[in-house]
C-alpha positions as CSV (number, residue, x, y, z in Angstrom):
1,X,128.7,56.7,14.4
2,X,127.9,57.4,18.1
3,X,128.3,59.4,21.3
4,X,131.3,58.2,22.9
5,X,131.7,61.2,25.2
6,X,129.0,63.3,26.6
7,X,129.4,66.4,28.2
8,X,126.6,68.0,30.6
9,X,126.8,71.3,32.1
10,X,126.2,71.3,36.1
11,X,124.1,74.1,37.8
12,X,122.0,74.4,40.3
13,X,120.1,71.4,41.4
14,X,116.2,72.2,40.7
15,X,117.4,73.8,36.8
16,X,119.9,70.6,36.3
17,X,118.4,67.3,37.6
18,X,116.7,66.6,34.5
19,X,119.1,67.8,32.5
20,X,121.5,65.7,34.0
21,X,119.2,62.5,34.0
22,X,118.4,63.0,29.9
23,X,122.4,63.0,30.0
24,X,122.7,60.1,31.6
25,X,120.1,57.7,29.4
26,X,122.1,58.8,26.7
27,X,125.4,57.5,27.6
28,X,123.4,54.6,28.7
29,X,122.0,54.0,25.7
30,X,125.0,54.4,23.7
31,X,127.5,53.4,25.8
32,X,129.2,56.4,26.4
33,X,131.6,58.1,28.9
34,X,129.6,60.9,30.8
35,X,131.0,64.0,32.1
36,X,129.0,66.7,34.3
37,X,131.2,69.9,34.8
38,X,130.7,73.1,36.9
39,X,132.0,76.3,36.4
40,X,133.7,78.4,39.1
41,X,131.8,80.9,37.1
42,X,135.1,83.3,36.5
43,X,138.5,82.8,35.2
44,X,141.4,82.9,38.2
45,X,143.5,83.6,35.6
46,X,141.9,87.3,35.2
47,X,143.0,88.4,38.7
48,X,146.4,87.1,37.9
49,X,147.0,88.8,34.4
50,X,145.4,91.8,35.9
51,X,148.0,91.9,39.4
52,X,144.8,91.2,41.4
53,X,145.9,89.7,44.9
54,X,144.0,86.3,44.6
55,X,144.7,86.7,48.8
56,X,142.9,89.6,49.0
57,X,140.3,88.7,52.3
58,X,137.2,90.0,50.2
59,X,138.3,88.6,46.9
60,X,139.1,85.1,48.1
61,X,136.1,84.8,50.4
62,X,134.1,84.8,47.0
63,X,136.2,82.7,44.9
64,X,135.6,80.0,48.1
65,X,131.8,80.6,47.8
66,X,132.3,80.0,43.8
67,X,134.2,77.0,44.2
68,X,132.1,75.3,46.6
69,X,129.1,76.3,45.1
70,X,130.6,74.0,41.7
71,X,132.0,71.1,43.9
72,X,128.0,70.9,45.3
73,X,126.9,70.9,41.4
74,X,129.6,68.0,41.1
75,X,128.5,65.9,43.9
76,X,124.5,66.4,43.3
77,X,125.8,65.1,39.8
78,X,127.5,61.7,40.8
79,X,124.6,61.1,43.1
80,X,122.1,61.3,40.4
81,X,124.3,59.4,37.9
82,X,125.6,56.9,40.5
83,X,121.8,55.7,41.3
84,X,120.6,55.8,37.6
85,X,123.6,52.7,37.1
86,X,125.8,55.1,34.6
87,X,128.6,53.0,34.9
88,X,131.6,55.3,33.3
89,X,131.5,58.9,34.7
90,X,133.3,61.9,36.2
91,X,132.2,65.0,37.5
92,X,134.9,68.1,37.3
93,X,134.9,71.7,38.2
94,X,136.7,74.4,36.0
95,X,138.1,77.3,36.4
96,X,136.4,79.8,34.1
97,X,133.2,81.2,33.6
98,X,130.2,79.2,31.7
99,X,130.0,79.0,28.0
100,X,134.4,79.5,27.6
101,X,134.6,77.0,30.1
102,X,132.2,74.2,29.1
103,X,133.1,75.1,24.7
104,X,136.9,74.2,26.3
105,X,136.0,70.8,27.4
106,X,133.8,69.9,24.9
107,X,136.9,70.1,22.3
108,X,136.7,66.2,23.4
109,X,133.1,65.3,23.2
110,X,131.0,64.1,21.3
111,X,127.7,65.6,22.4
112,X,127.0,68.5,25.0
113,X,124.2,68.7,27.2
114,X,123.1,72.3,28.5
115,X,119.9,73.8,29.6
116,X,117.7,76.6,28.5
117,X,118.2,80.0,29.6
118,X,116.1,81.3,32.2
119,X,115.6,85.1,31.7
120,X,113.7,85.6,35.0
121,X,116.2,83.7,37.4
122,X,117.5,85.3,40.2
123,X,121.4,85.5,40.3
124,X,122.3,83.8,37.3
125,X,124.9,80.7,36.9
126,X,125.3,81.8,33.3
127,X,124.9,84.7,31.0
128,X,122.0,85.2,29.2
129,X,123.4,84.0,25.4
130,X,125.1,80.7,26.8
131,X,123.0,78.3,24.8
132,X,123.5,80.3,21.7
133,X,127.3,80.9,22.7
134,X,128.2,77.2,23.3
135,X,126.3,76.3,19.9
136,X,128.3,78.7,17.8
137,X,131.7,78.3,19.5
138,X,132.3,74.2,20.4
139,X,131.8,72.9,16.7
140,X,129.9,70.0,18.6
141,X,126.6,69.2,18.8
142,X,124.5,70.9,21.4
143,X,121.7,69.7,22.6
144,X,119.4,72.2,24.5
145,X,116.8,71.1,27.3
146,X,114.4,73.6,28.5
147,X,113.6,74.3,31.5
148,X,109.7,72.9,31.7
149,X,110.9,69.9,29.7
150,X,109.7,67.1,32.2
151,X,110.7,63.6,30.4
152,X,114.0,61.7,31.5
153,X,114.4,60.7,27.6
154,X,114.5,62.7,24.1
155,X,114.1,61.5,20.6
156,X,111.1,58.9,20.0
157,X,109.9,61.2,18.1
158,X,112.3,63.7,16.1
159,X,111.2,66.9,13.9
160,X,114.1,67.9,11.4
161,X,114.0,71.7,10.2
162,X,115.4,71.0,6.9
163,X,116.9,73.5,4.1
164,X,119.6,71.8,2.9
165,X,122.2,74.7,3.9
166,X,125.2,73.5,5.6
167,X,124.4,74.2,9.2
168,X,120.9,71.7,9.0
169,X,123.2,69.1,7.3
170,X,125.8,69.4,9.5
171,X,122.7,69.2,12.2
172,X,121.4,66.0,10.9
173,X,124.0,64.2,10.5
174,X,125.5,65.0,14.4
175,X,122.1,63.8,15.3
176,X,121.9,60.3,13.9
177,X,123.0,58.7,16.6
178,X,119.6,59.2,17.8
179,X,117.4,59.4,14.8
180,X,118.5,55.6,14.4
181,X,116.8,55.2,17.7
182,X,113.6,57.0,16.6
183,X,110.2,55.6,16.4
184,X,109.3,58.8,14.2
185,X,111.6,61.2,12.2
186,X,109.5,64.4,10.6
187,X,110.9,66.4,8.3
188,X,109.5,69.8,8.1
189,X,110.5,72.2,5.0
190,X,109.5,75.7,5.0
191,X,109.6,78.5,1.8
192,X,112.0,75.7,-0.3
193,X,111.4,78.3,-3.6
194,X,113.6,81.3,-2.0
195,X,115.8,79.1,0.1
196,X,119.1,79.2,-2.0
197,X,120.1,75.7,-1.3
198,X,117.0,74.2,-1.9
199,X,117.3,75.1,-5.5
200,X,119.1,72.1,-6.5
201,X,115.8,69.6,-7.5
202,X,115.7,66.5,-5.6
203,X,117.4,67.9,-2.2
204,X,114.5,66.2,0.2
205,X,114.5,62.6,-1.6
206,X,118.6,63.1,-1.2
207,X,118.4,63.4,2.2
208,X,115.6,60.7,2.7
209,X,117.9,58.7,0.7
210,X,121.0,59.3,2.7
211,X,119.3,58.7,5.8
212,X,117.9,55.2,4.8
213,X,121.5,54.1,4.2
214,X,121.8,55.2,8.2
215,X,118.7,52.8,9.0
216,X,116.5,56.0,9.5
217,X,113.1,56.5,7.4
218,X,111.8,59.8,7.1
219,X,108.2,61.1,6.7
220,X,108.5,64.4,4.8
221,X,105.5,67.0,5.7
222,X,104.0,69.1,3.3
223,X,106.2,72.1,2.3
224,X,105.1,75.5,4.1
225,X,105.4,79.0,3.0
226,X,105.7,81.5,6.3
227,X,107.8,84.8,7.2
228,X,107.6,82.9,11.1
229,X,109.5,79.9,10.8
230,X,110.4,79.4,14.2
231,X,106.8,79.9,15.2
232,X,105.6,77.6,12.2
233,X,108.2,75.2,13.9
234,X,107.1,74.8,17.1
235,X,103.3,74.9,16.0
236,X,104.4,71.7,13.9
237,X,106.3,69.7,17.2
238,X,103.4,70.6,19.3
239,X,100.7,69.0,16.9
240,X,103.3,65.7,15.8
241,X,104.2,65.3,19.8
242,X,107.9,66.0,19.1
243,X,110.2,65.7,21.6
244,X,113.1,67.0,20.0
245,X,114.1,69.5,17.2
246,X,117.2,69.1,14.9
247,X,118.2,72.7,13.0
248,X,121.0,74.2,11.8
249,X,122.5,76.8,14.5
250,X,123.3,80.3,12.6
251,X,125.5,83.3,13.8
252,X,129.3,83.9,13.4
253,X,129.9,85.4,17.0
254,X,127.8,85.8,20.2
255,X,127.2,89.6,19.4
256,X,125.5,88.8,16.4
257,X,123.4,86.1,17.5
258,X,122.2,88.3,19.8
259,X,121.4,91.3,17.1
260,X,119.9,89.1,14.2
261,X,116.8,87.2,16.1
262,X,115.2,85.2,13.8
263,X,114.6,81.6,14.2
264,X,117.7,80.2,16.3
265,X,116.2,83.1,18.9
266,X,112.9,81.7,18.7
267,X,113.8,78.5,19.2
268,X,115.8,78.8,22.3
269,X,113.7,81.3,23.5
270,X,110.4,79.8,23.6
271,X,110.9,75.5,22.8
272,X,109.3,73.5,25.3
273,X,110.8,70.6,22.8
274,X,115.1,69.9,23.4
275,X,116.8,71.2,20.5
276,X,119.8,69.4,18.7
277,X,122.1,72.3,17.0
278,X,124.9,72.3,15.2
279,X,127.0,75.0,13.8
């Protein structure tokens, strides 16, 4: 099991640069194919189903401005990836806006790469829900880098959110690529009595278990009981110097995510630690 493709999302320099370079020491390290892509930011074929002149002086002065904003995300990209020595890599820019555009092209990767939203940013590249939106709608694993996230490299140290439901063990097992590579792997379990697929006796030691046949020993941390998970969560990767989370992403459509909160909104609102998800 490995990343063979990775796919990193390309916005403006000063949010992107390290998101590209944690990118990039991934496919080094596991010998992957990277690809950076930019959105346009809109979808040309809007104006078309709609009879909107594409020609229109005003219209196509600011589909210009979008597509050479996302050909200067391209090229800051192969700059960056071209000094780091990534040997196999290609920038592209799409037509589309951000998180339909970059869940298209990650039908054919094996890991995307996206930042943290910034809710205090100035003219946006992305909608607010596009880390939640790309996590519910690529089936790949997401990996999430925030924005005051300073090291080129995640994973020496992983903490697993772990109750056994099938979004965590999806998580997990998307992320062993990298807990094989892990110096530490925490498990953290939280109110395992009223979670319903904790139930079944012996679910930690399973997964300890499974995870050995991978090559990855697990230290399981004392069971919690908290109504704040999320904020339990990051209390725990502060004091064990995680630098990066594996959970289960939850939410059946971007409008829910949005309503329900809990954890996942936690999470990606306030981590200061890259998040693996999976849904």
């Amino acid at each position: 099991m490995a990343y063979k493709t990775i796919l990193v999302h390309l916005d403006r320099q000063e949010k992107a640069a390290n998101r590209i370079r944690i990118a990039a020491n991934l496919a080094k390290a596991e010998e992957a194919y990277l690809i950076g892509a930019a959105m346009i930011g809109v979808s040309t074929l809007t104006f078309r189903d709609a009879r909107i002149n594409e020609k229109d002086p005003a219209l196509a002065s600011h589909l210009n401005f979008l597509r050479d904003r996302a050909e200067e995300f391209v090229r800051g990209f192969v700059q960056e990836v071209q000094a780091m020595g990534v040997l196999s890599y290609e920038g592209r820019v799409v037509d589309g806006e951000a998180s339909y555009g970059i869940s298209m092209q990650a039908r054919y990767s094996d890991l995307v790469v996206v930042g943290q939203t910034d809710l205090d940013e100035q003219a946006p590249v992305v909608q607010p829900d596009f880390p939640e939106s790309v996590v519910v709608h690529t089936g790949r694993p997401v990996l999430i880098v925030p924005r005051s996230y300073e090291k080129e490299t995640v994973g020496s140290k992983v903490l697993i959110a772990w109750n056994a439901s099938k979004e965590v063990r999806r998580a997990v097992t998307d992320a062993i690529p990298l807990l094989k590579r892990a110096e530490v792997v925490d498990v953290a379990v939280f109110n395992a009595d009223t979670e319903p697929d904790m139930r079944e006796e012996g679910s930690m030691t399973d997964l300890a278990v499974y995870l050995a046949r991978h090559g990855v020993t697990v230290h399981i941390l004392k069971p919690q009981q908290t109504r704040n998970i999320g904020g339990a969560l990051l209390d725990i990767a502060a004091e064990r110097q995680s630098d990066l989370l594996v959970l289960g992403g939850y939410g059946h459509t971007r409008f829910r995510q949005l309503l329900l909160g809990g954890v996942t909104r936690t999470i990606l609102g306030e981590s200061t630690v890259p998040v693996l998800m999976s849904h």
